[in-house]
C-alpha positions as CSV (number, residue, x, y, z in Angstrom):
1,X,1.5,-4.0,12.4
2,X,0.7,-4.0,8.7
3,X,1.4,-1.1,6.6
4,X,-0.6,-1.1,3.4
5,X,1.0,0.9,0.9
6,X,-0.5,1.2,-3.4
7,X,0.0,3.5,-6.1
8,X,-3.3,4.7,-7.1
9,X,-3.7,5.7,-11.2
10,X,-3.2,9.2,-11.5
11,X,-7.1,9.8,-12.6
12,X,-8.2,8.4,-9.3
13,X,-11.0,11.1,-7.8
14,X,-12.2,9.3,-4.7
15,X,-9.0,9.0,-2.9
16,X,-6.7,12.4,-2.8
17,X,-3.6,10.5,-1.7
18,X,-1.3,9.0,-4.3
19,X,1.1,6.6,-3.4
20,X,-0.3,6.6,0.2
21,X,0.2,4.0,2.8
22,X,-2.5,2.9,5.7
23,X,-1.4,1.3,8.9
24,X,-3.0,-1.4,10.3
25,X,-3.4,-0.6,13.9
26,X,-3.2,-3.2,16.6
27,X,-3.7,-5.8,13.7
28,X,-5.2,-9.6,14.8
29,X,-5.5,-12.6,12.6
30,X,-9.0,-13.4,12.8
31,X,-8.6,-16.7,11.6
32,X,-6.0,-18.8,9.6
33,X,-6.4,-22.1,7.4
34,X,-4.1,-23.8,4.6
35,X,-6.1,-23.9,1.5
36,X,-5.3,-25.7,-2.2
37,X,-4.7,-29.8,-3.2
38,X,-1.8,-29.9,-0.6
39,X,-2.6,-27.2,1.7
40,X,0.7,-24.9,1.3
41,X,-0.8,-21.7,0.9
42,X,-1.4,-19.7,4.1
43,X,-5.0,-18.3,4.4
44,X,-5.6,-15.5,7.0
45,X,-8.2,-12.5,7.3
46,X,-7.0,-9.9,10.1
47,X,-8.4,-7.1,11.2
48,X,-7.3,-3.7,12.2
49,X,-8.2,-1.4,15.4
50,X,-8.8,1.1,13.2
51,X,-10.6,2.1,10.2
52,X,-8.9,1.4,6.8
53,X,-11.5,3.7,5.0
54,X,-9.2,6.6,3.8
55,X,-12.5,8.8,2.5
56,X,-16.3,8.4,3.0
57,X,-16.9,9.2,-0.6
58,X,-16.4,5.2,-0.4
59,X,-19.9,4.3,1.2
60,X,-22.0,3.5,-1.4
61,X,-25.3,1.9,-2.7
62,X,-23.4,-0.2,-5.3
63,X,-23.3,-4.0,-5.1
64,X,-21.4,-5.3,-2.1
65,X,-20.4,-8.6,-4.4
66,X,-17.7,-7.4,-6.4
67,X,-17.2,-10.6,-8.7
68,X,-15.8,-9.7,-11.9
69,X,-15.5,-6.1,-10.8
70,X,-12.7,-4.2,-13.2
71,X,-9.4,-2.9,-11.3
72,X,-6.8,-0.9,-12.5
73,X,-3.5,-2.9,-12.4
74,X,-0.6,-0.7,-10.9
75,X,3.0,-1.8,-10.5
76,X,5.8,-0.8,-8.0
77,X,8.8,0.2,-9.0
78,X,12.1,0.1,-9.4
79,X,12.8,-3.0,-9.9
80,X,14.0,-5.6,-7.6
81,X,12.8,-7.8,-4.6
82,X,10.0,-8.6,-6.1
83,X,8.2,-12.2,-5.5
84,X,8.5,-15.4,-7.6
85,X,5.8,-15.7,-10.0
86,X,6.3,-19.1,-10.0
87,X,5.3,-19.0,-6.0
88,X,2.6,-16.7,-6.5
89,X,1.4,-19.2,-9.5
90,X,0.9,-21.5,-6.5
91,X,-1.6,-19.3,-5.1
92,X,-3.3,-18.7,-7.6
93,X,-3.9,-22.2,-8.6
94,X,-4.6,-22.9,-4.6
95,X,-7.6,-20.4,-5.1
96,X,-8.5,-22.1,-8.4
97,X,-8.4,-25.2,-6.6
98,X,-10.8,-24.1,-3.7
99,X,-13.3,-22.5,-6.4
100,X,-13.3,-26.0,-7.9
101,X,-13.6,-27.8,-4.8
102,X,-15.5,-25.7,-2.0
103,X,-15.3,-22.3,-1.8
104,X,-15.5,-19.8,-4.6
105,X,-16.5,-17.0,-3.0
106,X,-15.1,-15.1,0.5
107,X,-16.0,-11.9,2.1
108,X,-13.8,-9.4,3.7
109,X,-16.6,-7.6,5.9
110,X,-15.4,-5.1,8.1
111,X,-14.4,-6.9,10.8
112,X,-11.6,-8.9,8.9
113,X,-10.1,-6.2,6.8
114,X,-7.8,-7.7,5.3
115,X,-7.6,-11.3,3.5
116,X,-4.1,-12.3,3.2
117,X,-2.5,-15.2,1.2
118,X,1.0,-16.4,1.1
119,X,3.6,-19.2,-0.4
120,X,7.4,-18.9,0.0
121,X,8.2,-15.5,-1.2
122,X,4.9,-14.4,-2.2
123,X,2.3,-12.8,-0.6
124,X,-1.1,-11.2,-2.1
125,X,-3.9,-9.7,-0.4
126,X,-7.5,-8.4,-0.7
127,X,-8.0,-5.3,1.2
128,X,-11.8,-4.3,1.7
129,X,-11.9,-0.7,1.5
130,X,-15.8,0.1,1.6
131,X,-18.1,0.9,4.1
132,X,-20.2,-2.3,3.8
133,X,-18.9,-6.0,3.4
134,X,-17.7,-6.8,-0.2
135,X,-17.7,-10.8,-1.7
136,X,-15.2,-11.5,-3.9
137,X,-14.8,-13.9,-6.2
138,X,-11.1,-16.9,-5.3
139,X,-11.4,-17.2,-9.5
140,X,-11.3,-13.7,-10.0
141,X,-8.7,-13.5,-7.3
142,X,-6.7,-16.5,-9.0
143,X,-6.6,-14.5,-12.4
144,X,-5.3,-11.2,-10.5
145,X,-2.3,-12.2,-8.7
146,X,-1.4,-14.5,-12.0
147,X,-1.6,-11.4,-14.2
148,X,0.5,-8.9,-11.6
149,X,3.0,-11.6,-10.7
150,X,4.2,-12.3,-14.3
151,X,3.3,-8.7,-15.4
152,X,5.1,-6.7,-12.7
153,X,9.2,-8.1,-12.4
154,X,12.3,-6.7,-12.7
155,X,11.3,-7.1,-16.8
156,X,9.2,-4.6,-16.3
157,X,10.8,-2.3,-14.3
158,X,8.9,-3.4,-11.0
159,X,8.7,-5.8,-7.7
160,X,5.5,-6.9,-7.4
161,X,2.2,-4.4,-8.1
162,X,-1.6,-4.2,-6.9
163,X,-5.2,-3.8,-8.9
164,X,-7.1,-1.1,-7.6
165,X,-11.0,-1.3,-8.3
166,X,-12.3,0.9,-10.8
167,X,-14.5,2.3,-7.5
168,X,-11.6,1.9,-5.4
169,X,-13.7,0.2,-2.7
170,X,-10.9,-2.6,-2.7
171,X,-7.2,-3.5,-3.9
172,X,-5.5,-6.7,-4.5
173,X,-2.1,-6.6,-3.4
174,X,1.1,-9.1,-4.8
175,X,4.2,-8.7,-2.7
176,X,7.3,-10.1,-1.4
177,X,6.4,-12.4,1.4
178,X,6.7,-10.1,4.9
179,X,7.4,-6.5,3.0
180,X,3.9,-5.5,4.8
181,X,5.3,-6.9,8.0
182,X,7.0,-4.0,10.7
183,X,7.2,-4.4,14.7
């Protein structure tokens, strides 16, 4: 089961719950893959039994590619236990790699909820929180969990952070490897 916890800015109006956490019900890997030049970063999208959607105030007419979208970095404190940048550097420059190479966009529709990546101690996500499918751009992605990972440390205070989207129709999570994780 994956618990999905963020720290929403406190001028957020769609969602009422600060510092909430979702669950991940009955969660199943849709699909997994190794992605980058030597194929050490863990790929997966997952789904959840149930609906991740905390309000319907996030259907919406807006464009579901969401390339270049602004978010709203957030991150967790206190400090401690938070990845290695260096790790997370990893994936980014795996998702750089792919935009280069094959891919450089992916969609979280609403049958994979969730689009996880992970390297040794860190782990990012994207989770889809709309009522339609959202495309997102790996570049975009890359240039995210570079910015949290060096951005939210012990430096600062923190262990790790997320970017919440200024329509808060999805989050990017960076994380300790397996803190979502709970059986």
């Amino acid at each position: 089961m994956k618990f999905f916890a963020f720290a929403l800015p406190l001028a957020a109006t769609l969602l009422p719950l600060v510092n909430s956490a979702f669950v991940c019900e009955n969660e199943k890997v849709v699909s997994t893959s190794y992605i980058g030049a030597t194929k050490d970063v863990k790929s997966s999208f997952v789904s959840c039994s149930n609906s991740l959607v905390p309000s319907p105030q996030l259907a919406s007419n807006a464009s579901t590619n969401v390339c270049g979208a602004n978010c709203t970095t957030n991150c967790f404190t206190p400090s401690g236990g938070g990845p290695d940048p260096n790790d997370c550097q990893v994936i980014s420059n795996a998702l750089l790699y792919e935009t280069n190479n094959s891919v450089p966009t992916f969609n979280a529709t609403l049958n994979t909820t969730g689009v996880y990546m992970q390297y040794q101690t860190c782990e990012t996500f994207f989770l889809n929180q709309a009522t339609t499918n959202l495309t997102y751009c790996n570049q975009d992605w890359a240039q995210v969990v570079e910015y949290v990972a060096f951005n939210c440390q012990a430096t600062q205070n923190a262990h790790g952070g997320n970017c919440v989207a200024d329509d808060q129709r999805w989050f990017i999570q960076v994380q300790t490897a397996n803190a979502t994780s709970s059986s």
